[in-house]
N, CA, C and O atoms as a Maestro MAE file, in Angstrom:
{
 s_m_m2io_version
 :::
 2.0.0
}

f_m_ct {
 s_m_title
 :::
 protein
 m_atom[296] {
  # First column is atom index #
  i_m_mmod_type
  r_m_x_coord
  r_m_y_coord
  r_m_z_coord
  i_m_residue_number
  s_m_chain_name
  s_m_pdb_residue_name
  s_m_pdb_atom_name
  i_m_atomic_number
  :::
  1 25 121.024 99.237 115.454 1 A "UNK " " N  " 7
  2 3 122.442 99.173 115.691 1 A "UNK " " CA " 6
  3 2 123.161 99.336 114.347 1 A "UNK " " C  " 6
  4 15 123.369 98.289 113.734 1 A "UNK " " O  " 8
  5 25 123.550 100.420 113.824 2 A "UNK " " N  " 7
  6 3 124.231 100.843 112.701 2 A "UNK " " CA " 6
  7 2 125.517 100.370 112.652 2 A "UNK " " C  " 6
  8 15 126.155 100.314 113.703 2 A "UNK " " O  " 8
  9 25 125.962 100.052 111.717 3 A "UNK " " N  " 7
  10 3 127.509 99.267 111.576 3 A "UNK " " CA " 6
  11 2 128.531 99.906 110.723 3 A "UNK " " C  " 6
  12 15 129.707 100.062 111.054 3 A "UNK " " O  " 8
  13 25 127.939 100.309 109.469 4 A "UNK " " N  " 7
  14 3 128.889 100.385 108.838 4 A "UNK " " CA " 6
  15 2 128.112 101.240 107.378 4 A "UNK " " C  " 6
  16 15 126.925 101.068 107.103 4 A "UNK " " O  " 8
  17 25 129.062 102.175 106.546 5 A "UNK " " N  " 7
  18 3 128.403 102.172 105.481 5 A "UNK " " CA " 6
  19 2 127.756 103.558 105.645 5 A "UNK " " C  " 6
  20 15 128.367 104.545 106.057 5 A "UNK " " O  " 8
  21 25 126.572 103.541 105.314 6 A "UNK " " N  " 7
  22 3 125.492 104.350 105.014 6 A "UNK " " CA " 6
  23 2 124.346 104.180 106.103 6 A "UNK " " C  " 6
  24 15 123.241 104.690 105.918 6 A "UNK " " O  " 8
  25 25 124.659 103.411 107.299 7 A "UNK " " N  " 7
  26 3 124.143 102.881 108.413 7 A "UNK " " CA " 6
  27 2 123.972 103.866 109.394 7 A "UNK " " C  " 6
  28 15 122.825 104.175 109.716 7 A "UNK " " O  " 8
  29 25 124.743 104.297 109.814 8 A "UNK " " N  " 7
  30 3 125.067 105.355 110.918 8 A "UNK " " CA " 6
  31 2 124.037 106.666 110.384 8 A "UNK " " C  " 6
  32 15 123.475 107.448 111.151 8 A "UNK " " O  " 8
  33 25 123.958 106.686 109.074 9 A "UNK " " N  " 7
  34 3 123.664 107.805 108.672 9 A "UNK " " CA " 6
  35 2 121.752 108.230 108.758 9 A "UNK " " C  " 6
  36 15 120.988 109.147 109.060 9 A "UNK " " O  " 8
  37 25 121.766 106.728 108.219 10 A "UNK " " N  " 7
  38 3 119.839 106.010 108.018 10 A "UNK " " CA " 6
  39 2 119.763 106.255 109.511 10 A "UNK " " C  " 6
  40 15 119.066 107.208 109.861 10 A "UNK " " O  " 8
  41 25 120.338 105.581 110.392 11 A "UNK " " N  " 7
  42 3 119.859 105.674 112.031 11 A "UNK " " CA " 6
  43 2 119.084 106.700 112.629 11 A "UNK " " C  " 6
  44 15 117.985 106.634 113.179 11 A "UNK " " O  " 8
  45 25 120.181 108.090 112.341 12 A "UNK " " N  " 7
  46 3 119.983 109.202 112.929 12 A "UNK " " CA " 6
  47 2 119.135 109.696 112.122 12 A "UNK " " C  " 6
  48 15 118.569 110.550 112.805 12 A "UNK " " O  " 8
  49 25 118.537 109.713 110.779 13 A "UNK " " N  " 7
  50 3 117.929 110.045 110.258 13 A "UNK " " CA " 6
  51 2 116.438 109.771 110.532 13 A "UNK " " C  " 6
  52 15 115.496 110.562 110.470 13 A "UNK " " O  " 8
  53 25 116.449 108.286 110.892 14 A "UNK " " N  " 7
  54 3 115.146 107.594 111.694 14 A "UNK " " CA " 6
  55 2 114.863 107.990 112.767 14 A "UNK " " C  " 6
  56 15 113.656 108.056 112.997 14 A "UNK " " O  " 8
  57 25 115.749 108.382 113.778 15 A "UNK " " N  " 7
  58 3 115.838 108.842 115.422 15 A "UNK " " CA " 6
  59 2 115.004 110.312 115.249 15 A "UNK " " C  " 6
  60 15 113.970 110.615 115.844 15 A "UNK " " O  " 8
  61 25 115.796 111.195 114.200 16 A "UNK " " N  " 7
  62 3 115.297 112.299 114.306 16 A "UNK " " CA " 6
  63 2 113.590 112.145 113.862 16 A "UNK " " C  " 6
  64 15 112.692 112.754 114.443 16 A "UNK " " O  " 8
  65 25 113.433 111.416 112.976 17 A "UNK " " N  " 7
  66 3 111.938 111.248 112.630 17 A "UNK " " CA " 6
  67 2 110.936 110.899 113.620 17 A "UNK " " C  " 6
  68 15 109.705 110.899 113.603 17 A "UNK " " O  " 8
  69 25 111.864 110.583 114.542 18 A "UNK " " N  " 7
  70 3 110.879 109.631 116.059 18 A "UNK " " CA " 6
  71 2 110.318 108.090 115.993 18 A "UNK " " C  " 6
  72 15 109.493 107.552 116.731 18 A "UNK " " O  " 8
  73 25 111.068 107.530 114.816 19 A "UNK " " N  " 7
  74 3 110.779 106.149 114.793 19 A "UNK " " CA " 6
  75 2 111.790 105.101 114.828 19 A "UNK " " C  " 6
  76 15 111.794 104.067 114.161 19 A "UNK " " O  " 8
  77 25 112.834 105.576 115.872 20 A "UNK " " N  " 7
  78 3 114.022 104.886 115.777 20 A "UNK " " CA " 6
  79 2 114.721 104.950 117.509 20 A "UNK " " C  " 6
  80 15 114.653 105.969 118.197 20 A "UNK " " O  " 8
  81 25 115.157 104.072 117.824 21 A "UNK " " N  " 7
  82 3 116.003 104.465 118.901 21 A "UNK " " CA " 6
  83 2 117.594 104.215 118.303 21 A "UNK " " C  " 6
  84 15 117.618 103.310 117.469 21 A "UNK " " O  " 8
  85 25 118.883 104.828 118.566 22 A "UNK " " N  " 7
  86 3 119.995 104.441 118.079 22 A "UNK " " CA " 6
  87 2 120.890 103.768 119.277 22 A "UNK " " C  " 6
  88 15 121.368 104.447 120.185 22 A "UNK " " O  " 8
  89 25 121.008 102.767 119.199 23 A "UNK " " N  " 7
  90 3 122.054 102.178 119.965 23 A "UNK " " CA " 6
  91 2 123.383 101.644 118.924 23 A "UNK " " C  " 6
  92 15 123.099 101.032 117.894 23 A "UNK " " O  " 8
  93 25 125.229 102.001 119.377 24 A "UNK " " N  " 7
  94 3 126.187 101.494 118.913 24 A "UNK " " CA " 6
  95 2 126.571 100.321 119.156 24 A "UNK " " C  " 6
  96 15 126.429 100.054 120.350 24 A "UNK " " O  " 8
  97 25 127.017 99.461 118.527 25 A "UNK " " N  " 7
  98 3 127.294 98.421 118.260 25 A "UNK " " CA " 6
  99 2 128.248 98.044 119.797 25 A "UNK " " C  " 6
  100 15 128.118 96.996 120.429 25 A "UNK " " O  " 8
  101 25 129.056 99.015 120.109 26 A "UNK " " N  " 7
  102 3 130.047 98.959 121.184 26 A "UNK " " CA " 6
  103 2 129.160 98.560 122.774 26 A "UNK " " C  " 6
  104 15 129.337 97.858 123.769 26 A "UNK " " O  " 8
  105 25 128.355 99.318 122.335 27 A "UNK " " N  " 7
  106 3 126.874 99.631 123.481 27 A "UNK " " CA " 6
  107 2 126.043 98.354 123.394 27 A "UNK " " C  " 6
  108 15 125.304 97.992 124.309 27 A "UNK " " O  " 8
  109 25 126.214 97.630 122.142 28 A "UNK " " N  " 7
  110 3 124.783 96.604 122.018 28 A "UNK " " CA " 6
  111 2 125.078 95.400 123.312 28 A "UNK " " C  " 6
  112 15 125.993 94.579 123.385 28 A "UNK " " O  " 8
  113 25 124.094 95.618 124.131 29 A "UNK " " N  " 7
  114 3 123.861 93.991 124.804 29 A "UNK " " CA " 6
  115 2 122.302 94.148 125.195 29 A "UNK " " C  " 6
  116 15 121.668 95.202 125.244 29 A "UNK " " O  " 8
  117 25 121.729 92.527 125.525 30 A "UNK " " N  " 7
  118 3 120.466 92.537 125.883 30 A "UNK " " CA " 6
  119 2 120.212 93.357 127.042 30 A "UNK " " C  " 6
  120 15 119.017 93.598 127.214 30 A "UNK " " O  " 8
  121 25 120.997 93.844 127.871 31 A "UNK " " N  " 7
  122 3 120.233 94.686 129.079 31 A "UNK " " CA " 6
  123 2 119.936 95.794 128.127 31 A "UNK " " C  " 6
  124 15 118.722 95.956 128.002 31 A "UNK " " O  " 8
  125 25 120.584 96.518 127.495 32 A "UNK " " N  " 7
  126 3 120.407 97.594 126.642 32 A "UNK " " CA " 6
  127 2 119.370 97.870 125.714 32 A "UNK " " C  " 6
  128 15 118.816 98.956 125.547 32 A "UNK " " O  " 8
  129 25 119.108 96.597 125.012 33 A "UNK " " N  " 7
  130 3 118.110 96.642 124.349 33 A "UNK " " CA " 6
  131 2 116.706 96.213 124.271 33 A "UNK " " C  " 6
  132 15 115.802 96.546 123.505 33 A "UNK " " O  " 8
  133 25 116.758 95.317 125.344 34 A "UNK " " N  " 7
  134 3 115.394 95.393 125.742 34 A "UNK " " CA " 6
  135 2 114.401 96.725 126.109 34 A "UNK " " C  " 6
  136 15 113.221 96.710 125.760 34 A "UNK " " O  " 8
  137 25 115.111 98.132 127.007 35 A "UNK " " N  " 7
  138 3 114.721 98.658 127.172 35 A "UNK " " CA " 6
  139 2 113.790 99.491 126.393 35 A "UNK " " C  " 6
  140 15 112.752 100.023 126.787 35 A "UNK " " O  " 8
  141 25 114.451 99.526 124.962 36 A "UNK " " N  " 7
  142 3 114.628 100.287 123.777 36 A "UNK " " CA " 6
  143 2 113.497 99.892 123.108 36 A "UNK " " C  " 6
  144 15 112.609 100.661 122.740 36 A "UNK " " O  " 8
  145 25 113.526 97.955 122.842 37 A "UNK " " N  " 7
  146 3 112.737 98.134 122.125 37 A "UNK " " CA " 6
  147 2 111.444 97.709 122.834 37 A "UNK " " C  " 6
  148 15 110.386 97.809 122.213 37 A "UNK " " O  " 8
  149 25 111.455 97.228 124.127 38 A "UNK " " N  " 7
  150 3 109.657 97.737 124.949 38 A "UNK " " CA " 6
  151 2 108.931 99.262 124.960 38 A "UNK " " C  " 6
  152 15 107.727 99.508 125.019 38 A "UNK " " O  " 8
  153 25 110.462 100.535 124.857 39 A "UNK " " N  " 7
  154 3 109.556 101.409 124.552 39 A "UNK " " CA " 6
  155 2 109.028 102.010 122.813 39 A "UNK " " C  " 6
  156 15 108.268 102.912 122.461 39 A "UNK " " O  " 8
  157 25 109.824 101.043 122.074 40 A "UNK " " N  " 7
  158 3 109.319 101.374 120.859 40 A "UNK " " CA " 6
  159 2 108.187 100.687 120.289 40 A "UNK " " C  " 6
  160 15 107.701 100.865 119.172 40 A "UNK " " O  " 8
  161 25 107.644 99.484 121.628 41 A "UNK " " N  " 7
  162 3 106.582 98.735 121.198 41 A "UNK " " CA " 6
  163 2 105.391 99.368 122.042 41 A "UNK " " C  " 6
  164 15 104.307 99.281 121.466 41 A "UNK " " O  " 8
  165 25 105.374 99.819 122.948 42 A "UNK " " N  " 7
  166 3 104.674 100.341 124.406 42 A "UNK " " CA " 6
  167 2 104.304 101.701 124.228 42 A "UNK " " C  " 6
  168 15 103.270 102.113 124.754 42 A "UNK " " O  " 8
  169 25 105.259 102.687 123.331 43 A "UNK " " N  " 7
  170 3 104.903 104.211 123.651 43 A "UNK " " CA " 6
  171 2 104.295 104.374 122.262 43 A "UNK " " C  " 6
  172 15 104.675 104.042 121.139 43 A "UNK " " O  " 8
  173 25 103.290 104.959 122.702 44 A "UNK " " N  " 7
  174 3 102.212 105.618 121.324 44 A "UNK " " CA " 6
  175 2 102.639 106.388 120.666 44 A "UNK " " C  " 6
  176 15 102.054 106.650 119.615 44 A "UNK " " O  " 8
  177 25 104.191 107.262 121.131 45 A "UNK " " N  " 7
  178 3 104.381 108.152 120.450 45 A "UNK " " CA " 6
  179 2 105.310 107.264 118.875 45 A "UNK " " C  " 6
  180 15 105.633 107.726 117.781 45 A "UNK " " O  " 8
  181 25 105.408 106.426 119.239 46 A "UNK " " N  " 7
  182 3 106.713 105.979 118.130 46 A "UNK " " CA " 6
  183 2 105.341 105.313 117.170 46 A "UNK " " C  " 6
  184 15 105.946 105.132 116.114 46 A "UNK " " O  " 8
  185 25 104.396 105.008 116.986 47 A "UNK " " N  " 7
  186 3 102.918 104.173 116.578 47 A "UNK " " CA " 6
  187 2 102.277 105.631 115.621 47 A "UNK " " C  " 6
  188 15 101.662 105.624 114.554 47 A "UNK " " O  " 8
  189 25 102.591 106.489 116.253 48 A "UNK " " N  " 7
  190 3 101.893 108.096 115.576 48 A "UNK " " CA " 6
  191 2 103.071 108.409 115.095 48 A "UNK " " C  " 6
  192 15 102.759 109.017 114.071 48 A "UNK " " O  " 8
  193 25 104.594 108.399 115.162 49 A "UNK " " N  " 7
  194 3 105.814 109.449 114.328 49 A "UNK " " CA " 6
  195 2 105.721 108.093 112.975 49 A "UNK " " C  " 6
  196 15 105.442 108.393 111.815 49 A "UNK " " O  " 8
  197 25 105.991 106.733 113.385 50 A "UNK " " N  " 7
  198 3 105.553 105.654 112.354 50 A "UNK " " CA " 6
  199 2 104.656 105.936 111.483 50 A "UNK " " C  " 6
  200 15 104.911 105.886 110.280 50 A "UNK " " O  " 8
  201 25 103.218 106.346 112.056 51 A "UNK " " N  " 7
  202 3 102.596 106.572 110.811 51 A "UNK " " CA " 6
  203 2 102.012 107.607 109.925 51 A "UNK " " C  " 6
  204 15 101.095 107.527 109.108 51 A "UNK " " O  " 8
  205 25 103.009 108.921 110.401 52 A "UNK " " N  " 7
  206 3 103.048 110.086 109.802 52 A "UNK " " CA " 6
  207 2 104.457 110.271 108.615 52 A "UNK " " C  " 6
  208 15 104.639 111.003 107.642 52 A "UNK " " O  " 8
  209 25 105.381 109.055 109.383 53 A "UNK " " N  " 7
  210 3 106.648 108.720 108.204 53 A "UNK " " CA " 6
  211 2 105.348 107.759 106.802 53 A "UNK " " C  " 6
  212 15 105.010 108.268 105.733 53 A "UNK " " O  " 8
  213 25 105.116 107.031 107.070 54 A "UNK " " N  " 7
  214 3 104.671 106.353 106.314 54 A "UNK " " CA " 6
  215 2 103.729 107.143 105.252 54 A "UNK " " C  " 6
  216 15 103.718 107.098 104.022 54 A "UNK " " O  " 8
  217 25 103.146 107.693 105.937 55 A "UNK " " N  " 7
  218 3 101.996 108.274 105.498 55 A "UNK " " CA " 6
  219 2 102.714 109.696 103.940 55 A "UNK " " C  " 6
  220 15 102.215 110.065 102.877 55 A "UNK " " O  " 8
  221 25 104.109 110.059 104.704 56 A "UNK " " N  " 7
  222 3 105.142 111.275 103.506 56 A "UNK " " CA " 6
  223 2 105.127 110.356 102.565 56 A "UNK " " C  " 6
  224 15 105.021 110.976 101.507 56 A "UNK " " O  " 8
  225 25 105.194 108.697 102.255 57 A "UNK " " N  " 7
  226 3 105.175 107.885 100.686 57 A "UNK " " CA " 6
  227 2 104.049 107.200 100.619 57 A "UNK " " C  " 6
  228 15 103.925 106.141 100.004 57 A "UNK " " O  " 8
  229 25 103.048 107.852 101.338 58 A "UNK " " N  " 7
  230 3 101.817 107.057 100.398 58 A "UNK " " CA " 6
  231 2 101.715 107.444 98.801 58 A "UNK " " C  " 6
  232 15 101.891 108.580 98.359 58 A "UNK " " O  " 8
  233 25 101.408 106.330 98.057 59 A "UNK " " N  " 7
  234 3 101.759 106.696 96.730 59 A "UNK " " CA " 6
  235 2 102.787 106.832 95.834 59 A "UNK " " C  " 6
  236 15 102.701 106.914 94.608 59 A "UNK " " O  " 8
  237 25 103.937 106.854 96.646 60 A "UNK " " N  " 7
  238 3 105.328 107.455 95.742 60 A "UNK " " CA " 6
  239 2 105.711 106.034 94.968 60 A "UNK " " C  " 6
  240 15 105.014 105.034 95.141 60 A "UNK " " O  " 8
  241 25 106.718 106.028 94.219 61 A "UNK " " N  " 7
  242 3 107.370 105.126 93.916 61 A "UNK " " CA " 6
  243 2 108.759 105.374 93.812 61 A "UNK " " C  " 6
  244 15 109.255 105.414 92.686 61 A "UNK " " O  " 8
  245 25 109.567 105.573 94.968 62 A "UNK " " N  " 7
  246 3 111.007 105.904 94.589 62 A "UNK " " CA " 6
  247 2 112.129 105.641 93.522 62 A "UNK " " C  " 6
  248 15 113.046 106.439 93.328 62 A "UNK " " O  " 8
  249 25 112.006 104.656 92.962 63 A "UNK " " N  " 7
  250 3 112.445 104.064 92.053 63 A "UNK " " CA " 6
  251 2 112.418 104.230 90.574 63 A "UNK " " C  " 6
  252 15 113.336 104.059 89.772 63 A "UNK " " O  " 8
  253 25 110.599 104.773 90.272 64 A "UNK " " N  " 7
  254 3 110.348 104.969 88.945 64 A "UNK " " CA " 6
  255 2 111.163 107.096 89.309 64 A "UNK " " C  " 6
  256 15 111.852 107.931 88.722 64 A "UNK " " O  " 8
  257 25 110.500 106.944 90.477 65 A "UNK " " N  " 7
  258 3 110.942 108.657 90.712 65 A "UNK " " CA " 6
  259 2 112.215 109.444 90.374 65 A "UNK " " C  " 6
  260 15 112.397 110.564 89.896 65 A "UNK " " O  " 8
  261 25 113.159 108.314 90.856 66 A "UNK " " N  " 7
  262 3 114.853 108.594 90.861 66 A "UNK " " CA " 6
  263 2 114.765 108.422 88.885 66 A "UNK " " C  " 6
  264 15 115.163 109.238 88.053 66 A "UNK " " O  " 8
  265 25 114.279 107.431 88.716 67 A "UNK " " N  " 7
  266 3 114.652 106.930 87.367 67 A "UNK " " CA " 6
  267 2 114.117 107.985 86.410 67 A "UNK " " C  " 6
  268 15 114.894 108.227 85.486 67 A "UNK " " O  " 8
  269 25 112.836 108.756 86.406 68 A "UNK " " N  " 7
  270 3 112.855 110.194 86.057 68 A "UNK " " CA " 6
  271 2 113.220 111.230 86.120 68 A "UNK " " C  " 6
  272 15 112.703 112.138 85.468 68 A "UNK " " O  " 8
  273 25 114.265 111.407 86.962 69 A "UNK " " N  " 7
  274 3 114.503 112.355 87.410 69 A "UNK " " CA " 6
  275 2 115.791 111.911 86.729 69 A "UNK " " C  " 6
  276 15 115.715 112.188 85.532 69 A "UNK " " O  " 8
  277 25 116.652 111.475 86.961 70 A "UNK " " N  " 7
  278 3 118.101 110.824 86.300 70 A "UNK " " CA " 6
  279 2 117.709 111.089 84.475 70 A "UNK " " C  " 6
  280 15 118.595 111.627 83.810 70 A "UNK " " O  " 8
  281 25 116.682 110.778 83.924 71 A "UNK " " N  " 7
  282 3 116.265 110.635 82.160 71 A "UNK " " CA " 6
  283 2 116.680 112.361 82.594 71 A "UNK " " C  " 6
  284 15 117.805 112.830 82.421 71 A "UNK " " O  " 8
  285 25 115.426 113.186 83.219 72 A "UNK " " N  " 7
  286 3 114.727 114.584 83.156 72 A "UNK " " CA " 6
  287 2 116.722 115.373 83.074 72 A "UNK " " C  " 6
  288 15 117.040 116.269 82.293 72 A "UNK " " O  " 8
  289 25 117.331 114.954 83.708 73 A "UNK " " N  " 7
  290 3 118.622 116.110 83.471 73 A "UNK " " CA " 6
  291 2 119.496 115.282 82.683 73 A "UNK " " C  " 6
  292 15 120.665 115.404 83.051 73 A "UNK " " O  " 8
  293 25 119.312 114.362 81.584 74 A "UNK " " N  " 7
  294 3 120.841 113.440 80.763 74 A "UNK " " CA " 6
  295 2 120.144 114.488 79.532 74 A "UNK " " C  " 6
  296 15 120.637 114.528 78.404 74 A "UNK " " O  " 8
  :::
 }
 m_bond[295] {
  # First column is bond index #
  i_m_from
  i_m_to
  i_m_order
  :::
  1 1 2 1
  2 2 3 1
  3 3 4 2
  4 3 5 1
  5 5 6 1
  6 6 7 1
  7 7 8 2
  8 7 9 1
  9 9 10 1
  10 10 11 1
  11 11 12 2
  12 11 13 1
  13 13 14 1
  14 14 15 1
  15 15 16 2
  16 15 17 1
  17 17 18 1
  18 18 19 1
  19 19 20 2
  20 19 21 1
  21 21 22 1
  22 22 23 1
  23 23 24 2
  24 23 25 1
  25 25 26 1
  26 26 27 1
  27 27 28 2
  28 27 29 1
  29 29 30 1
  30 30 31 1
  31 31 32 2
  32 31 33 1
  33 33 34 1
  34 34 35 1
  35 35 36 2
  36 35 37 1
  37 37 38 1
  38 38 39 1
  39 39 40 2
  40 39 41 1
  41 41 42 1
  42 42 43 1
  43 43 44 2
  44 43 45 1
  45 45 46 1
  46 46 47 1
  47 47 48 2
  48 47 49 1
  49 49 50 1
  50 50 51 1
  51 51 52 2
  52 51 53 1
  53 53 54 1
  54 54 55 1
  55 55 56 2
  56 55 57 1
  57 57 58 1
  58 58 59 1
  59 59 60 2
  60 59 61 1
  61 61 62 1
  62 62 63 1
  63 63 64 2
  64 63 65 1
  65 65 66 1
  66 66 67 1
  67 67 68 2
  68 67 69 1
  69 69 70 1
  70 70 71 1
  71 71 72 2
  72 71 73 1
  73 73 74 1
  74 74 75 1
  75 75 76 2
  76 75 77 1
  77 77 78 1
  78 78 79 1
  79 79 80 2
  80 79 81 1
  81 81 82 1
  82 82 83 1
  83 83 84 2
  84 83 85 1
  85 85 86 1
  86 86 87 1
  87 87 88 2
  88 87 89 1
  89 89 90 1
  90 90 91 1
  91 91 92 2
  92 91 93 1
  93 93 94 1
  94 94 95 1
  95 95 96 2
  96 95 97 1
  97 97 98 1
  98 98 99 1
  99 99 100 2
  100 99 101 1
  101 101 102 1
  102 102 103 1
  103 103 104 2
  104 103 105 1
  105 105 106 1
  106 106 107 1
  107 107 108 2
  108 107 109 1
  109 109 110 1
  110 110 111 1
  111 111 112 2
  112 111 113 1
  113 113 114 1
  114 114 115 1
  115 115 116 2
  116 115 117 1
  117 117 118 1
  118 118 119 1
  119 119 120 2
  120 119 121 1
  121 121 122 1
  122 122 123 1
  123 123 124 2
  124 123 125 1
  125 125 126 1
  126 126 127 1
  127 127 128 2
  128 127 129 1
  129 129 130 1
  130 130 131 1
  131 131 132 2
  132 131 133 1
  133 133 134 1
  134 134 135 1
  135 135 136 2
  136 135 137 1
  137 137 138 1
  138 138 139 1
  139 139 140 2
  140 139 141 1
  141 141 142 1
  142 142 143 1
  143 143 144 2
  144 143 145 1
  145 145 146 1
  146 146 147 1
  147 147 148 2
  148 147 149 1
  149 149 150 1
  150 150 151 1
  151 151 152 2
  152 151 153 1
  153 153 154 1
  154 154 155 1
  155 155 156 2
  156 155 157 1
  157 157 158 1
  158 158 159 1
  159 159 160 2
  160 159 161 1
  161 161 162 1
  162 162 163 1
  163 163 164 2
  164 163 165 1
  165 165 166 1
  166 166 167 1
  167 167 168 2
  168 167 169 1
  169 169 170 1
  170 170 171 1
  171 171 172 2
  172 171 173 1
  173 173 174 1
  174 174 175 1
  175 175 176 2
  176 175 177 1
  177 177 178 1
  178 178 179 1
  179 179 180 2
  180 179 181 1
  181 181 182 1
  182 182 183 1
  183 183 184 2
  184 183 185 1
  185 185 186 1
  186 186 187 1
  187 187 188 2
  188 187 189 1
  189 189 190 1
  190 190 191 1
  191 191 192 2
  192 191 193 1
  193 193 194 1
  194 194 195 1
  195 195 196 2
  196 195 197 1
  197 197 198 1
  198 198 199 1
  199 199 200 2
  200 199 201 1
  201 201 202 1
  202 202 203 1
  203 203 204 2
  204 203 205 1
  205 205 206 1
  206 206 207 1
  207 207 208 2
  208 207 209 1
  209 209 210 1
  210 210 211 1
  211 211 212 2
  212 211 213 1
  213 213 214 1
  214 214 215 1
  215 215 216 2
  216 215 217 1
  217 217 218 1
  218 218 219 1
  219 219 220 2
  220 219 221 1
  221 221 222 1
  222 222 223 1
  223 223 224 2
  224 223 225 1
  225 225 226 1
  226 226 227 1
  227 227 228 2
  228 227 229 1
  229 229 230 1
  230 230 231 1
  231 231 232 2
  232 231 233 1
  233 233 234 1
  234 234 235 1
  235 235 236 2
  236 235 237 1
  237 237 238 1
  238 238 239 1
  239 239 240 2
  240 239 241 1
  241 241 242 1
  242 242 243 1
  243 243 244 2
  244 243 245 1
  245 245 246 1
  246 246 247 1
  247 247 248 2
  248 247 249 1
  249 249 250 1
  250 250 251 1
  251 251 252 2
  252 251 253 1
  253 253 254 1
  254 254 255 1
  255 255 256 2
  256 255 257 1
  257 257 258 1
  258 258 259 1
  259 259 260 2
  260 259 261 1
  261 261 262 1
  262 262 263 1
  263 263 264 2
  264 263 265 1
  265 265 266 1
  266 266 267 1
  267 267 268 2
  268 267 269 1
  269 269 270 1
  270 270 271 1
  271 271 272 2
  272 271 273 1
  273 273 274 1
  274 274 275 1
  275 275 276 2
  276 275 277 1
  277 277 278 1
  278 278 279 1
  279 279 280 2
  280 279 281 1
  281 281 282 1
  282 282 283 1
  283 283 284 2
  284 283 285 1
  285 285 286 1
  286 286 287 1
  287 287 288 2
  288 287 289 1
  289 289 290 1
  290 290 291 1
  291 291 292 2
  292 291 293 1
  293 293 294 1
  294 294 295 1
  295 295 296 2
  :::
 }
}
């Protein structure tokens, strides 16, 4: 349930990856979300898009990464 910010943006970004369902805040109640998240616990497909996301930063370190990359063009 994205709110605000840079929220809305991460959501759809997760949805499209297949490891996200997006529900709005306007939309949020428990009938709603139960559905959502039994199938994000239940369907194999979200267990396999999960661990093919995971699997794009095995190894990385975003942080030292950005921070080289920021030195590499000053």
């Amino acid at each position: 349930m994205p709110l605000s910010h840079d929220q809305p943006d991460n959501a759809e970004r997760a949805r499209k990856l297949g490891v996200a369902r997006v529900l709005s805040s306007k939309h949020y109640t428990a009938e709603r979300v139960i559905p959502l998240l039994s199938e994000l616990l239940n369907n194999p497909l979200f267990k396999e898009h999960s661990r093919a996301t995971q699997d794009r930063f095995e190894g990385k370190n975003p942080i030292a990464d950005t921070g080289q990359f920021i030195e590499s063009i000053s």
